[in-house]
C-alpha positions as CSV (number, residue, x, y, z in Angstrom):
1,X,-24.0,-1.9,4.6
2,X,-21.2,0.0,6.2
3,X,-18.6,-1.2,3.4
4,X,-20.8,-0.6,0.6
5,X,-21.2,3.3,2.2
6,X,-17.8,3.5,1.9
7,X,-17.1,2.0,-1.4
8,X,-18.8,2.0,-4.6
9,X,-17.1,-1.1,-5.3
10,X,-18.1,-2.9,-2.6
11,X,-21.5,-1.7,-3.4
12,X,-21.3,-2.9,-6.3
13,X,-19.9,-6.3,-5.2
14,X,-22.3,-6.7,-2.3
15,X,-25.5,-6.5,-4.4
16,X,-27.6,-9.6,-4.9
17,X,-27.7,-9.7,-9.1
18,X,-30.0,-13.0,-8.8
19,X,-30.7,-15.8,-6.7
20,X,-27.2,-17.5,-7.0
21,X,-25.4,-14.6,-5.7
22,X,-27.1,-14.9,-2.2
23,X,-24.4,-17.0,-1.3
24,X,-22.0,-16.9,-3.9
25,X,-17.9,-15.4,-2.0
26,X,-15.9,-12.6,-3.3
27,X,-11.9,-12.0,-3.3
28,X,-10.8,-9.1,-1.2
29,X,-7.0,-9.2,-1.9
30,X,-3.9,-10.4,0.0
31,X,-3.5,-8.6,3.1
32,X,-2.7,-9.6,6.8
33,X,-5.2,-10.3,9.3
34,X,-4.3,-7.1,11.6
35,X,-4.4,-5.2,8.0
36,X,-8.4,-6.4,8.1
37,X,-9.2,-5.7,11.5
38,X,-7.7,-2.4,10.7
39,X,-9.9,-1.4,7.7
40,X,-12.6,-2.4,9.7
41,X,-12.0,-0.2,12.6
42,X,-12.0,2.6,9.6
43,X,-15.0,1.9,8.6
44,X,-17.4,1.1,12.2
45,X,-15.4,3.4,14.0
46,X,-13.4,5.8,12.3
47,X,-10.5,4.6,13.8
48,X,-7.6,6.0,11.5
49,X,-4.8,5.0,13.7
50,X,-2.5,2.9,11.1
51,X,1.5,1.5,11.5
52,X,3.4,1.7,8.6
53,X,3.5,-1.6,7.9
54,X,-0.8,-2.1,8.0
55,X,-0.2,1.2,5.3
56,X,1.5,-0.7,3.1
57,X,-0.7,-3.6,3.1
58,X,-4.2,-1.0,3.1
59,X,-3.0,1.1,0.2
60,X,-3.2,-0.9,-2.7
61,X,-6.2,-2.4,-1.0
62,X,-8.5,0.7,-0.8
63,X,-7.2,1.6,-4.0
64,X,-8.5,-1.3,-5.5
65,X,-11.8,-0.6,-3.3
66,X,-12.2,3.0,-4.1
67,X,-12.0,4.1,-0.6
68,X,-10.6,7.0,-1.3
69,X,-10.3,8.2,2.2
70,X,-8.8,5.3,3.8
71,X,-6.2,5.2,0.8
72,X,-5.0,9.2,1.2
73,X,-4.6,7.7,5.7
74,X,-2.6,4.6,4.6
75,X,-0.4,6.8,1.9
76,X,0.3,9.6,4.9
77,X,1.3,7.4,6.9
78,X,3.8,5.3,5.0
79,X,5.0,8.6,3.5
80,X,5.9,9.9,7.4
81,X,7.3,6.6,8.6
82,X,9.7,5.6,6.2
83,X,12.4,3.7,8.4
84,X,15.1,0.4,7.8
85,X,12.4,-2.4,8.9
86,X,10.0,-1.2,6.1
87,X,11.1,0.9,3.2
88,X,11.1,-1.8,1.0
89,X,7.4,-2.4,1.8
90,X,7.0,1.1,1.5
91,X,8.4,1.0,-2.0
92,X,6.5,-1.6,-3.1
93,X,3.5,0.8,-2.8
94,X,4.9,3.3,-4.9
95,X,5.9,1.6,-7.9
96,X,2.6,-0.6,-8.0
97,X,1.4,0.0,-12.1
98,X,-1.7,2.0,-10.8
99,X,1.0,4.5,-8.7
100,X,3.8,4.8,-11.4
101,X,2.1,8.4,-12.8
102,X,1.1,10.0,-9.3
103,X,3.1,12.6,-8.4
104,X,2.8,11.7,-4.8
105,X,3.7,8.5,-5.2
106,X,7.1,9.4,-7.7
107,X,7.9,11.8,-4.3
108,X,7.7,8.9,-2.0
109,X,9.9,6.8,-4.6
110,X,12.7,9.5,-4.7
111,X,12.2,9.5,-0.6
112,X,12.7,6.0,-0.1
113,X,15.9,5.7,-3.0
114,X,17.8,8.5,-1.1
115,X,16.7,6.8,2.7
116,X,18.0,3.3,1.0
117,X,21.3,4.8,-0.3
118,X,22.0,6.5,3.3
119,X,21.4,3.3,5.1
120,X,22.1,0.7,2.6
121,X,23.7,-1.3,5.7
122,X,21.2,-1.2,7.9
123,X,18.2,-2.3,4.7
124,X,17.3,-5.8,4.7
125,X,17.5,-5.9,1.0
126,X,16.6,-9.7,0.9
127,X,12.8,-8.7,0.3
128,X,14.0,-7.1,-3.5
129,X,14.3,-10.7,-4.5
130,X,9.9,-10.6,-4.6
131,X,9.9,-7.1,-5.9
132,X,9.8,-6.2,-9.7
133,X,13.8,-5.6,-11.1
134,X,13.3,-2.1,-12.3
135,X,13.1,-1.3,-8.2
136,X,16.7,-3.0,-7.3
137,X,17.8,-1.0,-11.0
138,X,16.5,2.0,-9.7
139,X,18.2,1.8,-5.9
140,X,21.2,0.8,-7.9
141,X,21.1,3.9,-10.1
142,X,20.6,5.8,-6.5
143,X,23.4,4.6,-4.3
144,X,25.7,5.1,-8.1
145,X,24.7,8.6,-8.2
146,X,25.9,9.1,-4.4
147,X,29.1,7.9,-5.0
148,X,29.8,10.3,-8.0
């Protein structure tokens, strides 16, 4: 009851539509346990303390969720704790298809581009190799415009 208050999708998701869906299991998405336990302190407690890393895993997820409030949390706190161990992850937020357009989101992009370019040694950039191409074209366009 708690989810469905804050979600319409969950609501959705959680109401009985006939006998069979008594029982019948639903996909949440691919997050990390801690990333769960999280959300769920959001929604019993209001617990809103998040790391950067649970941000990166909770915004696409209460995107997808439409919980609104828990996505604006995650997205403030990725956008104020970009750092070497997790701008990539950070980056993968912002250029998911659903994030391309928000103007927030194009912000955070041009944040992470110019943190990566200043600390390109220090980046593990062996996560890009799971990452769409147009990200490592775009940190190579970055770091080329530095060195202009």
């Amino acid at each position: 009851a708690l989810l469905a208050g804050h979600s319409v999708a969950f609501r959705k998701e959680l109401q009985p539509r006939g006998e069979e869906d008594l029982t019948e299991a639903f996909e949440l998405g691919d997050m990390k346990v801690e990333s769960f336990h999280s959300m769920l302190k959001f929604v019993y407690y209001g617990d809103t303390t998040l790391n950067a890393s649970t941000a990166c895993d909770l915004a696409p997820f209460a995107k997808r969720w439409q919980m609104s409030e828990l996505q604006r949390i995650a997205e403030n706190t990725i956008n104020g704790n970009v750092g070497t161990d997790n701008v990539l992850s950070v980056l993968k937020v912002a250029y998911l298809k659903e994030n391309m357009e928000r103007d927030e989101m194009k912000q955070l992009r041009a944040k992470c581009l110019s943190f990566i370019t200043e600390h390109i040694s220090d980046v593990d950039l062996d996560a890009l190799n799971t990452m769409e191409i147009r990200v490592s074209v775009d940190i190579l366009r970055a770091w080329k415009a530095t060195q202009a």
